[in-house]
C-alpha positions in Angstrom: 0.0 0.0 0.0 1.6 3.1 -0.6 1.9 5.6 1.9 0.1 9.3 1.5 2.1 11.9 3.0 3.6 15.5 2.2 7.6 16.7 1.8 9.2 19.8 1.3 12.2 19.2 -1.4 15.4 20.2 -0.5 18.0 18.9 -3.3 17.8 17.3 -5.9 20.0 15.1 -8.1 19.9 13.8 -11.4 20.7 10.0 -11.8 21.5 8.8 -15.7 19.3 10.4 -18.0 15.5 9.3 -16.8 15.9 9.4 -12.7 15.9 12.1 -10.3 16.8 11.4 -6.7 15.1 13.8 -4.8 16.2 14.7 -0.5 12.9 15.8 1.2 11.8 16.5 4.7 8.7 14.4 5.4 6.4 14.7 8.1 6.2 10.6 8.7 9.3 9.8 7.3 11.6 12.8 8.7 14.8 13.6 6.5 14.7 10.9 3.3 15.8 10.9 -0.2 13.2 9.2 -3.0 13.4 8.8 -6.5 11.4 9.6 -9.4 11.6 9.7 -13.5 13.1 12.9 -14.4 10.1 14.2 -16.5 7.5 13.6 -13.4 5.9 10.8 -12.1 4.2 8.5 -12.7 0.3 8.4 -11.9 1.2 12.3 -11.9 -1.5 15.1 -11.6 -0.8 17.7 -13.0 0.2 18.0 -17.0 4.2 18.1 -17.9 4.3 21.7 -18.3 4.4 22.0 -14.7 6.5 18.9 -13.5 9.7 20.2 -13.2 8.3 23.0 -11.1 7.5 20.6 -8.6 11.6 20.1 -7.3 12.5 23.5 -7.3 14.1 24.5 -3.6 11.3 24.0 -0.5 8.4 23.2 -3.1 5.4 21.6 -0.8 4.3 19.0 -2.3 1.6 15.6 -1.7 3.0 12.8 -2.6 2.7 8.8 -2.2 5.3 6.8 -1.5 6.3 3.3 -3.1 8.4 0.8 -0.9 11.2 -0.7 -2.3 12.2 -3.4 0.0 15.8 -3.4 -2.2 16.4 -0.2 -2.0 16.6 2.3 0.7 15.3 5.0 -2.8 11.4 4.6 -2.0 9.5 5.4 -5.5 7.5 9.0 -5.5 3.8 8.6 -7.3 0.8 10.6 -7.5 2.8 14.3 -6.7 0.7 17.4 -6.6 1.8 21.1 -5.2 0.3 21.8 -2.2 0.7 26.0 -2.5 1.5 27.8 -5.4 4.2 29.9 -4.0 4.0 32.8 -5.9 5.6 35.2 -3.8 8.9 33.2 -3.7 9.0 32.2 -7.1 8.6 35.7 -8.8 10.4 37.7 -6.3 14.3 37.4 -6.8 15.6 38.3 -3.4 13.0 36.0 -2.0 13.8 33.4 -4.2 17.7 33.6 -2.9 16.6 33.4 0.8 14.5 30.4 -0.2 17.5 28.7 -2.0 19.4 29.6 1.4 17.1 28.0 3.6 16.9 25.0 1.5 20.4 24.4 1.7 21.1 25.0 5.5 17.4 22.3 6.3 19.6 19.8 3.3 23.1 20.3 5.0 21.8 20.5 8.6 19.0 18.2 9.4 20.5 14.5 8.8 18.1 11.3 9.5 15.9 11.1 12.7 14.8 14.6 12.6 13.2 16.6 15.8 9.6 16.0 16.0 7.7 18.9 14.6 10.4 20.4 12.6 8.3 19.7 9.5 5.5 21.4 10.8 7.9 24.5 11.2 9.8 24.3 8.6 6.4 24.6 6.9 4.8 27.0 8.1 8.4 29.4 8.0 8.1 28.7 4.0 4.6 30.2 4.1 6.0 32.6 6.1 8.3 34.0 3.7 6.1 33.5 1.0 3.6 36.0 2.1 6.0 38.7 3.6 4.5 42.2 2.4 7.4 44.3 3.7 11.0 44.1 4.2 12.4 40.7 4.5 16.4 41.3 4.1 16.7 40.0 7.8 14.0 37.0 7.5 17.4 34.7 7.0 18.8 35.5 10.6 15.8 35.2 12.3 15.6 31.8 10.4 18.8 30.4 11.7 17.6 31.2 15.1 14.1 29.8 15.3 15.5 26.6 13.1 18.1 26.4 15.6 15.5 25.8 18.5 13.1 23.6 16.1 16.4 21.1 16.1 16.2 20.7 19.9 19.3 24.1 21.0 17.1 27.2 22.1 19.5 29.8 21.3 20.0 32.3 24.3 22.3 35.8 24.6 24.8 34.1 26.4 25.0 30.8 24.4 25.6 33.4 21.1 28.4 35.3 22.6 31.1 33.2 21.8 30.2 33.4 17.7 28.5 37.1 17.6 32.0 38.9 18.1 30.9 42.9 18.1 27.3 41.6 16.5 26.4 41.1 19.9 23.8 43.9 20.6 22.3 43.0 16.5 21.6 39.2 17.5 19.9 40.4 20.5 17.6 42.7 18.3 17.2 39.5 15.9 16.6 37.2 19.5 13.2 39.7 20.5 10.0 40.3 19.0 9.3 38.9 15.6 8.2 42.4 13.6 11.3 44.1 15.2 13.9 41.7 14.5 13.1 41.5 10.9 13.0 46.0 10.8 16.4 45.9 12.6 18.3 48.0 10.9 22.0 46.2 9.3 24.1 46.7 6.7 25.1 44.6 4.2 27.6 43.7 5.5 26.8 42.6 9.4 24.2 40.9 7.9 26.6 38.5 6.2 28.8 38.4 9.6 26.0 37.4 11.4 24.7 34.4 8.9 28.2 33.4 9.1 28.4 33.3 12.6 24.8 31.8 13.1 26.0 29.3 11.5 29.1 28.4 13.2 26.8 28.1 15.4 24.4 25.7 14.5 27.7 23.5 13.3 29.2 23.7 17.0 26.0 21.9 18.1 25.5 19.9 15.3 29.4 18.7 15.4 30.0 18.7 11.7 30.6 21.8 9.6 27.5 23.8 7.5 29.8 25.0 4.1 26.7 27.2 2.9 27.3 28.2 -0.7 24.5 30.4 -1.2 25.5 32.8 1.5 27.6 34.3 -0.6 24.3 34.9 -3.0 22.5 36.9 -0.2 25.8 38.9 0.6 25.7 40.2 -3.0 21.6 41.0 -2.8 21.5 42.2 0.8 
């Protein structure tokens, strides 16, 4: 019987010319990789004009899942979009952030994930999707309320040691939600502070977060 449940994609990879391994966050399953043809699925609902939109970078998606008892790849059938996303998907700096947060959830979270971190993880992409006003800081705030969905409330005093002279900015970032993403920063702490959220997240995780697409939001922010 296949299994009905929904994932957020994270990475993909392409396999030979026809297969697509795809690494998702799923509520049941937690952290898991699947495949797929590369062109859709099969038992797909929605026409091929729209399939590859389905893997781009924290896409939402229902799915049901195929067993493979020789293969820890589980088959992917019957995938439709759960939101349409529009305000990540035509918005460029929004779609950079997005790309960012994808790649810290598909370096960071490894098998066994916390309970309720889908949930979040959710809800933060809906988040960002329907941001009205400015959202240059929503990455920061991010790192912090993903540090605490992975089990390590971040306090003042646990920061310290990474925040350097950001000290005062990440407690801005630390209080109320509206504030923390109005707190003014320039360019240029904001990329300082990433970095040094991130350091860390990698100090409790015990294995380093090489996050490419920081470098992506330096050049937009």
């Amino acid at each position: 019987m296949p299994l009905s449940t929904r994932i957020i994609v994270l990475n993909t990879t392409k396999v030979g010319d026809k297969s697509l391994v795809i690494h998702a966050l799923s509520r049941e399953l937690g952290r898991r990789s699947f495949i797929t043809s590369a062109g859709g699925t099969s038992g797909a609902r929605r026409g091929g004009s729209g399939r590859m939109a389905w893997w781009q970078p924290l896409s939402v998606l229902d799915v049901e899942v195929i067993e493979n008892p020789k293969s820890e790849l589980w088959r992917l059938h019957g995938v439709s979009a759960v939101y349409p996303l529009t305000g990540l998907r035509g918005d460029v700096g929004r779609s950079a952030v997005c790309m960012f947060m994808a790649e810290v959830l598909y370096r960071a979270v490894r098998e066994g994930a916390e309970p309720g971190l889908y949930d979040w993880c959710e809800k933060s992409i809906l988040t960002l999707d329907a941001l009205s006003g400015s959202y240059s800081n929503y990455h920061l705030r991010w790192l912090l309320e993903l540090a605490s969905a992975m089990g390590f409330t971040p306090s003042l005093e646990d920061l310290a040691p990474f925040a350097e002279e950001h000290l005062r900015e990440m407690s801005g970032l630390l209080g109320p939600y509206e504030g923390a993403l109005l707190l003014p920063l320039t360019g240029k702490a904001r990329g300082e502070i990433a970095g040094a959220l991130l350091d860390y997240l990698s100090a409790h995780l015990e294995y380093r977060l090489n996050i490419r697409s920081l470098a992506v939001l330096g050049e937009l922010f």
